[in-house]
N, C-alpha and C positions, 0 to 999 in steps of 0.2 A: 302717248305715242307708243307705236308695238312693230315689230317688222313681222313683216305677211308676206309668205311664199306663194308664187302663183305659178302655172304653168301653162309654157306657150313653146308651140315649135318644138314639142320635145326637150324641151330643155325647164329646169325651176333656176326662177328669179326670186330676188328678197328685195322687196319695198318696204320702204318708210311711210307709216301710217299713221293720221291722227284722228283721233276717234273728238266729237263735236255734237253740239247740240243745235238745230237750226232754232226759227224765230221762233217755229209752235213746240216747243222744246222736246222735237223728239229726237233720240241719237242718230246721231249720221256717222257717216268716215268718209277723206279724203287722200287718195294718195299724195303724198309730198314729194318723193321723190322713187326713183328706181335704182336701186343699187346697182343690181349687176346679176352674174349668174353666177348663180350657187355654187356648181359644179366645175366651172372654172378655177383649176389651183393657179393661186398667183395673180389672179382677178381685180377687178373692182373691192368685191366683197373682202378678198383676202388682207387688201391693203389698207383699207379700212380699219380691220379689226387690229393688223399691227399697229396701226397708230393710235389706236385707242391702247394698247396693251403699253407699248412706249409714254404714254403720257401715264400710264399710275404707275410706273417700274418696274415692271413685268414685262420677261421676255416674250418677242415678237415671235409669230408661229414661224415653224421649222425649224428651229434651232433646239439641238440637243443640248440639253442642257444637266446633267445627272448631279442630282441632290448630294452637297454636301454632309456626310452624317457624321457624328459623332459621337460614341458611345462612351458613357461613365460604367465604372467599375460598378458589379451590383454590390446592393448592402442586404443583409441578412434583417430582416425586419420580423418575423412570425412568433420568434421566440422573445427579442428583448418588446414585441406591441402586448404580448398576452402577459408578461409579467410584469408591464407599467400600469397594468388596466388592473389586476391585483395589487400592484402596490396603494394606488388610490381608492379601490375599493376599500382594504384594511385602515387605509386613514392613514399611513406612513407619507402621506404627503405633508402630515402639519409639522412636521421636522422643522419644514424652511420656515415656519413662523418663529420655531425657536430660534433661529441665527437671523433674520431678519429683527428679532428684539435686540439681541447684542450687538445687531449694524455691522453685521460681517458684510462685506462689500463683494465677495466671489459668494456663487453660487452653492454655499453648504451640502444644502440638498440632492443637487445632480448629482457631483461628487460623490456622496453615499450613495446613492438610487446606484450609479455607475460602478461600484465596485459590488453592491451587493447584489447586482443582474450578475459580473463576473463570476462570482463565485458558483452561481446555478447555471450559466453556460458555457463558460470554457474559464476555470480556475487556473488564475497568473499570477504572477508578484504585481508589485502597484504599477513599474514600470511595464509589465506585459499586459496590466487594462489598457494602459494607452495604443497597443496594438490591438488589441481587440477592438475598440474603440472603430478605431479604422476603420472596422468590417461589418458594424453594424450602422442602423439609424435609428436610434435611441430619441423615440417622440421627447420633443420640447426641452431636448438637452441639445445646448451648441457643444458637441464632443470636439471641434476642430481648438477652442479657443482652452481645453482641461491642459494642465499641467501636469507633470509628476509632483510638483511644489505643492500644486493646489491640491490634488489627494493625500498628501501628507498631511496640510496644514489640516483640511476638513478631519482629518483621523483626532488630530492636536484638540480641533473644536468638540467633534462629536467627546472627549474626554471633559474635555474643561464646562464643557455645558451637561456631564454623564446626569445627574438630579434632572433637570428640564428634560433630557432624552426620555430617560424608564419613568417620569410622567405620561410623557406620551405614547409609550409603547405598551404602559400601566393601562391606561385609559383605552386604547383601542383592544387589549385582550380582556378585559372583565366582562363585557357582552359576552363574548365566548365560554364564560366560567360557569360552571352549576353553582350556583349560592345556594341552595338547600344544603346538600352534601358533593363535597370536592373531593374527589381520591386525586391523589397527588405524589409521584413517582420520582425517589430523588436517587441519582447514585454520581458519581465521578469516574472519568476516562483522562490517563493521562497526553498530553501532547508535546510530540516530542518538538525542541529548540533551535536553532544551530549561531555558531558564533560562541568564542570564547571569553569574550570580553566581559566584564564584571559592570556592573553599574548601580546608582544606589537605587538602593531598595528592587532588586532585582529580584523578580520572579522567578527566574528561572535557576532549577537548582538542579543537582543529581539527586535520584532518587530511582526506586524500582518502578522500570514503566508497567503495563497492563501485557505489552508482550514478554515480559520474564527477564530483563535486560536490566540494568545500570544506564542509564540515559541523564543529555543535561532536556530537560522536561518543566512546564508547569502544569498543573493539576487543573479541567473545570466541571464545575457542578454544574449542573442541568434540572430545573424542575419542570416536570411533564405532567400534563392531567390526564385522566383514563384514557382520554380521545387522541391522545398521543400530539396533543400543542403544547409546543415550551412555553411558560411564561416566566421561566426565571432563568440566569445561570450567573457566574459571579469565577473569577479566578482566583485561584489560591498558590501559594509555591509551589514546587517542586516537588517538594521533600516532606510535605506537611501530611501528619495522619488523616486519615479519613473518618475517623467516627468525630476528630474537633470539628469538622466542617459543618456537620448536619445540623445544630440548634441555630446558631448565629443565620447558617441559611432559611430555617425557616422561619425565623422569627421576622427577617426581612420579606420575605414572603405574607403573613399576615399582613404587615403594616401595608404593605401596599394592594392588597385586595381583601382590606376589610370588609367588604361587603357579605363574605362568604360564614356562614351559620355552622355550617359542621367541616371539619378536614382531617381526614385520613389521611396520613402519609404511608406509602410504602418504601421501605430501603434496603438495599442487599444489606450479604453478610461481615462486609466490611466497615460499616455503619453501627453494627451495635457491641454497647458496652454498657455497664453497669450504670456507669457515668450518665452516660445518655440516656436511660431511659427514667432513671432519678429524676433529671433536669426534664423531660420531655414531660412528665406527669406532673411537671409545675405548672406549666405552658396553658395560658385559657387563649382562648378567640374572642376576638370584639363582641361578640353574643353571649359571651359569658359560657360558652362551652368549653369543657376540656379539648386539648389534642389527641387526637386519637391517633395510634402506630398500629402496622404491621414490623417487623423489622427479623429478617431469617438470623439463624443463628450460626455464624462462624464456623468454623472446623477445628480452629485449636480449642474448642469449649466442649467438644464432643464429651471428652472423658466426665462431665459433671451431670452427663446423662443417661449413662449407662444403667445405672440403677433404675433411674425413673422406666428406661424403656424394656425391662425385663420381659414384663407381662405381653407386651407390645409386640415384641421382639419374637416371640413364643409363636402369636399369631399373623406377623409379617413374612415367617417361612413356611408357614403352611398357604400363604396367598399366592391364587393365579393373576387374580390384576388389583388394580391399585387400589391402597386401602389409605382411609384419615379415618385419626380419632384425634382426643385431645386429653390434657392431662393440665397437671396447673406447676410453677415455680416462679418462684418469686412473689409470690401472690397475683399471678399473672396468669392467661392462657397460655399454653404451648401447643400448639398445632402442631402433628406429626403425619407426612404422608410417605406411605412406602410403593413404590413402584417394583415389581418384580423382576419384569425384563432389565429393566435398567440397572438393577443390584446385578445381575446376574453379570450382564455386560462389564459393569466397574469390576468385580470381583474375578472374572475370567480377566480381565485387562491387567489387572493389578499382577495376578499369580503368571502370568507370562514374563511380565516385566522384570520380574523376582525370580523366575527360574533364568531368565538371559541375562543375569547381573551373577548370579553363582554361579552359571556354566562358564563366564570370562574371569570371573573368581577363581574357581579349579582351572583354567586352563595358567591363568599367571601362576600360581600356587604351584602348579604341576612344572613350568618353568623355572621359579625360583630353586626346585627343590632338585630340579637337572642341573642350573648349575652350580649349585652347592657339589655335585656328586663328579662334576669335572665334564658333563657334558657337552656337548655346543648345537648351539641351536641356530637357523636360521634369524635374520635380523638387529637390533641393539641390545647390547645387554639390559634385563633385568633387573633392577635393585626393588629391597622392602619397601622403601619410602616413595617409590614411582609406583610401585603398584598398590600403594594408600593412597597417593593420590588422585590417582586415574579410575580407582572404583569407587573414593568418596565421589570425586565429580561427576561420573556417570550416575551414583545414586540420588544427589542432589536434583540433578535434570531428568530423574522419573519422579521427582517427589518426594521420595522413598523414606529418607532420611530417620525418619521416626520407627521408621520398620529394621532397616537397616542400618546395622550399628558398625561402622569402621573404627576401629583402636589407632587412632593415631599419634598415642602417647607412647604406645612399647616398639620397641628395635624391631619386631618382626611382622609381617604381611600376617593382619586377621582381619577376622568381622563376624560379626553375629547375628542372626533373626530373633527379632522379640516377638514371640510369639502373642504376646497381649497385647500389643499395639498394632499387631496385624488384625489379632482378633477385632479388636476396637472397632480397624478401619472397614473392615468386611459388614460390621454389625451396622455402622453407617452408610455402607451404600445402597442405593437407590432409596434414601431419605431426605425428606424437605424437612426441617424444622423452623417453626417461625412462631415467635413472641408476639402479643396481640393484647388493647386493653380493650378492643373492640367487643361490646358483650352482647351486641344483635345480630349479627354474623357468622352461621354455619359452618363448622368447620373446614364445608366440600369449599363456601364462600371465599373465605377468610384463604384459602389455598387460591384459587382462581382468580381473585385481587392481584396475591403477590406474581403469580406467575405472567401478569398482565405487563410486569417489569420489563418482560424484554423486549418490548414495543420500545423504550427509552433506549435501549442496547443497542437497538437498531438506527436510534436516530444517531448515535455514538457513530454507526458504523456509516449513517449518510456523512456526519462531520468530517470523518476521515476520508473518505472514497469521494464522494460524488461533491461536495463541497471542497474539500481535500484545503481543511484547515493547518496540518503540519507537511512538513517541517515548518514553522514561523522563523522566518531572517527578522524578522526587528527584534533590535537590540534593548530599547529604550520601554520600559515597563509599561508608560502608559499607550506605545506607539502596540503593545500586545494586548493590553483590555482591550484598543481599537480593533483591532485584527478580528477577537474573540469577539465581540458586537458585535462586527458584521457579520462574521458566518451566523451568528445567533436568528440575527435576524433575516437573514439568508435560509432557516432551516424553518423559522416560521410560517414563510411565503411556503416553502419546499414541503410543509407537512399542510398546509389550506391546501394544494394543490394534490396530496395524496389523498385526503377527506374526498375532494371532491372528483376524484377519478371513481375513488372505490363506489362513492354513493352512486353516479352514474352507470355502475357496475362494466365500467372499463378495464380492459387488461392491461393499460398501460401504465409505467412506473412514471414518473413526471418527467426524469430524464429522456424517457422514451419520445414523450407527452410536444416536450420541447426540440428533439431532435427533428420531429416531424414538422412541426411550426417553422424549423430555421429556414426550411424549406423556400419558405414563401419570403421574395426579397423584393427591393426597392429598385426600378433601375430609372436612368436620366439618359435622354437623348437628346443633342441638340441638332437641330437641320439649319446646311447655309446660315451659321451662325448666328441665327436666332436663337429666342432666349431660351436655355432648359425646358424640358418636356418630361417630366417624372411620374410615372406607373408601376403597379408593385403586381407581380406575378399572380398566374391565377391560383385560385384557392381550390384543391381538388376536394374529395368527398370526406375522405379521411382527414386533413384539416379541420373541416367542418365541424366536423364530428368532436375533434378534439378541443375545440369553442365551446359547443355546445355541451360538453361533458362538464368542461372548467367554469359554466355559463360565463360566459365573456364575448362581449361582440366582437366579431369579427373587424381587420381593418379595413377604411372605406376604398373601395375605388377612387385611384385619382385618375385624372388625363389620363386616358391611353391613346396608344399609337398607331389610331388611323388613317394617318395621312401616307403613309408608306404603305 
């Protein structure tokens, strides 16, 4: 049956029609009946339809009736969908298999995945993931049901399970590794602490931070390979030297990616000592190869070079640009490059510094000696010992110190210039020195390795800025290895995402990368209290783009809102 308009008298009608087959089965149709007229409001036909509209629950025609709507808050989806689709890519999802072996009953895994997205999009305390939390929708994570308990306790786990973790973080960066030959980039940055509290076996100790300070601090190491991915890092006190850190780090480093045949390490100049490079030429690799260093050479070790760099020295001030050669001690290579401008720079920087420490020398001097003579001068009096104190301090905080020699033993205001220790220092500026058992390597090489260092510097400088690892509030040592994991692995994801912007040849920094993704949100509508209705913003060209750099699919369209 079909309704069929007809027209009569100027006017259309709607009949009820059925359509039939007579006896020699050909179709027919007969009218059933006559409705009404069309064009009559209020009509036949009108009344009709209201009551068919009454009988399924729907309003009857004419009645205004304006949709109830109701909108949910949006959630931020662009940044935390692109950095779950990398976490699983790298394989950081077999975590939960680790705490599903030990029958943890909360969800281990979200909990880390949840604070290590924090830290690459808006870095908080544990209590402030939980607001962030709020603002996003973090795929396949119920964020309503997380505690602050439960991100503690998961911190408590990720420790007590720490062996099954750097398994699995073991195991998904070796694909990443050169097994031929691995250059390998190690230094330490300190992080500063807060909290007074003592506890045992406590990390955190005073000691000199990396800014020039006295700080309560712990110390972490970071191993980086050329391509600038961390696959190590480890924490040590406070207080602890830097050149004991380097063997025990790397020898935990072999054992877990034995797989690798040859390894270069490169390490600043705080890293080597006699010590260490003894024990380093012990050191074989599961292949039965030696370990191989680069390692620069300190600044208080200058003076046991002077001789050696005579000759060198002769022809690094007759150079306009940069010169390496090499020379041998210890029965070792010494690589030496001198940079011209740069020498030129230090040693105009130095000789400024040193005339503006003796022109506040002479003017206290020229004070003291007024008033001895009964003078008066503007300001607080003068004494010998405030002004040995206040030029040793100010010499201290140029450096100076070795140049500049304050008497602070005798009764009267002096000081001195060593003129061979200036000398010294002028003869080492703009010099690189760096120790090497590497015997296939150039010496333009063997330079452009190390200087390949400050890739690691920088990633130092993501930890701090853009991950923004310190200050650390935990108190409790292992609740700080946890902390130090996460950003770790936080800065994994953080440097897969800089690989893959550069290779793309993107100008974007990831930070940038994911500011644009936050873009793209989740929103929920409900109409006349029917059930939610959720669609997540559109995805403009630049998004795209920034998918397509990261290769990562974009998120799907859900429901959208076209009923309104």
């Amino acid at each position: 049956m079909f309704i069929k308009l007809t027209r009569a008298g100027g006017h259309s009608y709607a009949q009820l029609v059925e359509s039939f087959r007579n006896e020699q089965g050909k179709p027919r149709q007969r009218t059933v009946a006559t409705i009404g007229r069309v064009d009559d409001s209020g009509g036949a036909v009108d009344s009709l339809l209201n009551s068919l509209l009454r009988a399924t629950g729907r309003q009857p025609l004419g009645v205004d009736v304006t949709p109830q709507v109701q909108f949910e808050s949006a959630l931020a989806l662009g940044d935390v969908w692109a950095l779950d689709q990398l976490w699983r890519e790298l394989g950081f999802d077999a975590l939960a298999g680790v705490f599903r072996k030990a029958r943890y009953t909360t969800p281990v895994e979200h909990a880390l995945r949840a604070m290590v997205f924090n830290r690459l999009c808006d870095p908080e305390s544990k209590l402030g993931v939980l607001r962030w939390l709020e603002t996003v929708s973090l795929p396949g994570v119920d964020t309503a049901a997380m505690t602050h308990q439960h991100l503690l306790r998961s911190m408590d786990a990720l420790m007590t399970h720490q062996d099954a973790v750097d398994d699995v973080v073991a195991r998904l960066l070796r694909p990443l590794i050169d097994r031929d030959l691995s250059l390998v980039f190690y230094d330490l940055t300190t992080i500063r602490a807060a909290g007074l509290s003592e506890q045992d076996k406590d990390v955190r100790k005073y000691g000199m931070s990396k800014e020039g300070i006295i700080a309560r601090q712990f110390m972490l190491g970071v191993v980086q390979t050329a391509e600038g991915l961390p696959i190590y890092h480890e924490v040590f006190d406070g207080n602890q030297a830097e050149s004991a850190t380097l063997l025990p780090t790397l020898k935990t480093v072999l054992a877990r990616f034995a797989q690798i045949k040859r390894l270069i390490v490169v390490a600043d100049r705080g890293l080597l000592s006699l010590d260490n490079m003894d024990e380093l030429a012990k050191v074989q690799l599961p292949s039965g190869q030696a370990l191989e260093f680069i390692l620069a050479v300190p600044g208080r070790r200058y003076g046991e070079f002077v001789d050696i760099l005579g000759d060198f020295q002769k022809r690094a001030g007759a150079a306009d640009q940069e010169i390496i050669e090499e020379t041998r001690w210890n029965d070792l290579r010494l690589v030496v490059a001198h940079n011209p401008e740069q020498a030129r720079e230090q040693t105009q920087l130095r000789r400024d510094r040193i005339d503006q420490l003796q022109t506040k020398a002479a003017q206290w001097a020229g004070k003291l000696d007024g008033q001895d003579a009964g003078e008066v001068s503007r300001g607080r009096k003068l004494s010998d010992s405030g002004a040995k104190a206040r030029l040793y301090h100010e010499v201290c905080e140029a450096h100076l110190a070795r140049i500049i020699k304050v008497d602070l033993k005798t009764d009267l205001f002096s000081y001195t210039i060593d003129q061979a220790a200036r000398s010294q220092a002028e003869m080492m500026d703009g010099k690189l020195l760096l120790v090497t058992n590497v015997q296939d390597l150039k010496p333009t090489e063997v330079v452009s390795r190390y200087k390949a260092l400050a890739d690691i510097e920088r990633g130092f400088r993501v930890l701090k800025s853009e991950i923004e690892i310190a200050p650390v509030h935990h108190r409790l040592p292992q609740r700080i290895r946890a902390h130090a994991m996460l950003c770790f692995v936080a800065l994994i994801v953080y440097r897969v995402m800089r690989q893959r912007l550069k290779l793309a040849k993107s100008e974007l920094t990831p930070e940038k990368a994911l500011a644009q993704l936050r873009r793209i949100q989740r929103h929920s509508v409900t109409v006349n209290a029917g059930a939610p209705i959720s669609g997540i913003s559109t995805i403009n060209a630049q998004q795209s783009n920034v998918f397509a750099a990261l290769k990562l699919k974009k998120p799907s369209q859900d429901t959208q809102l076209t009923l309104l």
